[in-house]
N, C-alpha and C positions, 0 to 999 in steps of 0.2 A: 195397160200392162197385161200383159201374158206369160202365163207358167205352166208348164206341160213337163209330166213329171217320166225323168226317161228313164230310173232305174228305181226300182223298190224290191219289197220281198216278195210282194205280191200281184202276178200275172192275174187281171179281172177274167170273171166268166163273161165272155160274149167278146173277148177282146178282137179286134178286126186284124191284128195282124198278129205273126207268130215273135213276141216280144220274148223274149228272156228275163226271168226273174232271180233276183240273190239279196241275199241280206247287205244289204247297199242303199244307197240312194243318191240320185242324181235329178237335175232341177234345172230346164232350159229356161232361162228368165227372156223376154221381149221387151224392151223398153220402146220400142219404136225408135231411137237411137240407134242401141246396141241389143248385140246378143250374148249373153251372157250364159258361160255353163259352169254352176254351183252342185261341185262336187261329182264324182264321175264314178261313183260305185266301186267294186274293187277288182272288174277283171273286164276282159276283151269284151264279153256282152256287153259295154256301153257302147260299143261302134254297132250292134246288129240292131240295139234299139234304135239308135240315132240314125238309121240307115231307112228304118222302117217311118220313121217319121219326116224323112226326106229333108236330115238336116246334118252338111258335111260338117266335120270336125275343121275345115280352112274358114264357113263361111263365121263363127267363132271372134268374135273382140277384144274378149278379155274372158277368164275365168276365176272362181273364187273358189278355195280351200273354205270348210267352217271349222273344220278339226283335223289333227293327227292323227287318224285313226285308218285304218286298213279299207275298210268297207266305204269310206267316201274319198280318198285318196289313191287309190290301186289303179284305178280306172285311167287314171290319166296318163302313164306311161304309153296307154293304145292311143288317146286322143290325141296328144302330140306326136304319135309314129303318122297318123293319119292326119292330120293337121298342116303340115310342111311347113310350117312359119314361127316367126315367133308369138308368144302367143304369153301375152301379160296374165298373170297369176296371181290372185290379193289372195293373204293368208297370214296368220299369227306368227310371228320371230320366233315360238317356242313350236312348233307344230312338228319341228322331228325329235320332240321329245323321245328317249324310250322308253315302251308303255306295256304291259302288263293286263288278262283277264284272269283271274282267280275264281271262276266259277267254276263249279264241280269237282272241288276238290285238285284240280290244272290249273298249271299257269301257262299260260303261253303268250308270246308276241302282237301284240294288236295294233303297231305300230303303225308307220309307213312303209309299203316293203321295198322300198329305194333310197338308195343315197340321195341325196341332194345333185351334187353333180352327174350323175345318171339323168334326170329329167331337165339339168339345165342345157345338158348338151342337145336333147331333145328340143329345145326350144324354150324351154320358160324364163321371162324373164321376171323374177320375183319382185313383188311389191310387199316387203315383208312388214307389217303394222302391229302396232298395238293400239295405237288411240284411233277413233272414230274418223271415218274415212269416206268424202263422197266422193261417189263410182258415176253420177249422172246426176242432174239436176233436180229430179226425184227419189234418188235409191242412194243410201247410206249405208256402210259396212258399221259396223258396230264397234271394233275393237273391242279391246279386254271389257269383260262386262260384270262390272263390282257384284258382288254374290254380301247380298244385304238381306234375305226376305230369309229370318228364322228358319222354317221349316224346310227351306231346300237345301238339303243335304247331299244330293246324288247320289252315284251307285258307288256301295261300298267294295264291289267287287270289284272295281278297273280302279288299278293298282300304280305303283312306280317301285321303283328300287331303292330303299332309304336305306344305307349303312347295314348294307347285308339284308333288311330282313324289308318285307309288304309294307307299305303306306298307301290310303287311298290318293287316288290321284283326282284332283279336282278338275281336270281337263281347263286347265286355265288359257290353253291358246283358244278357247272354244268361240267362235261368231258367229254372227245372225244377219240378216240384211232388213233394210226399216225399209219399205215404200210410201212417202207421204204424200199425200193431196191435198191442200188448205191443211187443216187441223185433225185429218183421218188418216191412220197409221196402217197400213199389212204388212206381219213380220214372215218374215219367209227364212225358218232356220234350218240346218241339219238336224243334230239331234239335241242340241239344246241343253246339253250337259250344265251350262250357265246358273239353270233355272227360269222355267219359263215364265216365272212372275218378274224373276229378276232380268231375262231378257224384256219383256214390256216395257218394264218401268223404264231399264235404261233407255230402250228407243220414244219412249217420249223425251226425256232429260236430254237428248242429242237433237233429237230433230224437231222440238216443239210442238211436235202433235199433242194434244187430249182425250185423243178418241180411235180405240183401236177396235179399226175397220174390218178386220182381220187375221185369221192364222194359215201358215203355210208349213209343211212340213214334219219334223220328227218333233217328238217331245221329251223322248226320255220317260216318259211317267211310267212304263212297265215295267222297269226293275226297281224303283226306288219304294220308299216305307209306304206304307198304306195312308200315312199323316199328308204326306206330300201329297201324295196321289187326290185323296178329298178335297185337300185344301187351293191346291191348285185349282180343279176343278171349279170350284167356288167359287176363285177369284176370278178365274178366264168368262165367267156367266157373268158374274158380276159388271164385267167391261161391256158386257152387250154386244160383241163382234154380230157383224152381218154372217161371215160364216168362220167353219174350223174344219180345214183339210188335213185330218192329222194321217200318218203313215209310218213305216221303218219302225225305230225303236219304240212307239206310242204299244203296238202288242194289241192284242185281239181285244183281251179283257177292258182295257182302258178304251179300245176305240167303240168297244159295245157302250161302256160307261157313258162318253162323249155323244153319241149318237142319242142315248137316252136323254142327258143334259139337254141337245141341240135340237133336236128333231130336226126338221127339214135344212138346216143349216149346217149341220156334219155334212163332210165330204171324205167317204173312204179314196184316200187319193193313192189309188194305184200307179201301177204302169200304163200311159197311156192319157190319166185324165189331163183335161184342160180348163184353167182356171183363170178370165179376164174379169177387170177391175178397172 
């Protein structure tokens, strides 16, 4: 398995090519199968990074949505302009929810910024799920992922429209992908709005692993309570992972945190890094 991560916020110092950075994220997965691309940031710099990486948007299998949200969904409107085919799409039945940030005092739109039929003309052919879904012989989409572990609350600022007035929104189209081998799990999310104890748990409960091998991606932990934030912490040490590439929504403060927890086993996984398994 290989993961090369094509869109984050943050362009590394020393990087070898001239990468584009935004608050996005995007995740070329290798199975030696398939190629797979999870999630595509939110604008046309997904084709400069993926160009620089010397990987066309045709040669592409299938791709996977983890949420409705702007900054991991936007991107794909360029992928399938540049793509020419069609080009399979696993992703939650609620993901064109309309959504809401309430931070600073604004609201604004943090949706998807396309219609549905705007990107199927483009090409997608939707695979649209809720229950737990396998993509390859190893690698499991998650579907809907029961939010059971007390203290993950998520961010109370990403909102919905309830009868006129703010509700938090639980981001409940939100997925993750399981990669198993024997009884050893890497979860590889976007941002993980689920809860990342509660993503765990369920990818064991789906794919019968015991033992998680590893983390990949966003976690969400920098905007939620401080409760979450420790205890998650705690629990992800707890599991013993070989390593934790966290990025995107994880946030400086939290990835210093992590880094401290992991020592040699954090991975600030930029633009650019590569990560086999």
């Amino acid at each position: 398995m290989k993961v090369t991560v094509v869109m984050d916020n943050t362009v590394p110092t020393g990087a070898k090519h001239h990468f584009l950075g935004e608050h996005g994220l995007s995740l070329l997965i290798e199975t030696g199968e398939k190629r797979i691309l999870m999630d595509a940031g939110q604008s046309v710099a997904i084709i400069n990074n993926l160009s620089l990486l010397d990987v066309s948007p045709r040669s592409l299998d299938m791709a996977v949505l983890s949420h409705g949200h702007y900054d991991h969904a936007g991107g794909f409107f360029h992928v399938l302009q540049h793509a020419q085919k069609k080009l399979p799409l696993y992703a939650h039945r609620d993901i064109f929810t309309e959504r809401y940030s309430a931070a600073g005092g604004t609201r604004k739109y943090i949706g998807i910024p396309y219609v549905k039929d705007q990107l199927t003309t483009l090409g997608v052919e939707w695979r649209l799920i809720t229950e737990p879904t396998q993509l390859t012989p190893n690698l499991w989409l998650s579907g809907s992922v029961p939010r059971v572990t007390e203290y993950e609350h998520g961010d109370a600022k990403l909102v919905l429209e309830c009868d006129g007035c703010d509700c938090q929104d639980t981001i409940a189209d939100d997925m993750s992908l399981y990669h198993v081998v024997g009884k050893d799990m890497v979860v590889i999310g976007g941002c993980t709005h689920s809860g990342l104890v509660n993503t765990v748990r369920h990818g064991f409960s789906v794919t019968g692993a015991t033992r998680l091998a590893g983390w990949v991606g966003g976690t969400h932990l920098g905007p939620v309570s401080e409760e979450q934030q420790q205890e998650t912490i705690q629990a992800l040490a707890d599991w013993q992972p070989d390593f934790v590439a966290a990025n995107h929504c994880t946030g400086f403060a939290m990835m210093s945190a992590l880094r401290e927890k992991f020592k040699a086993k954090f991975i600030p996984a930029f633009i650019g890094t590569v990560m086999e398994w």
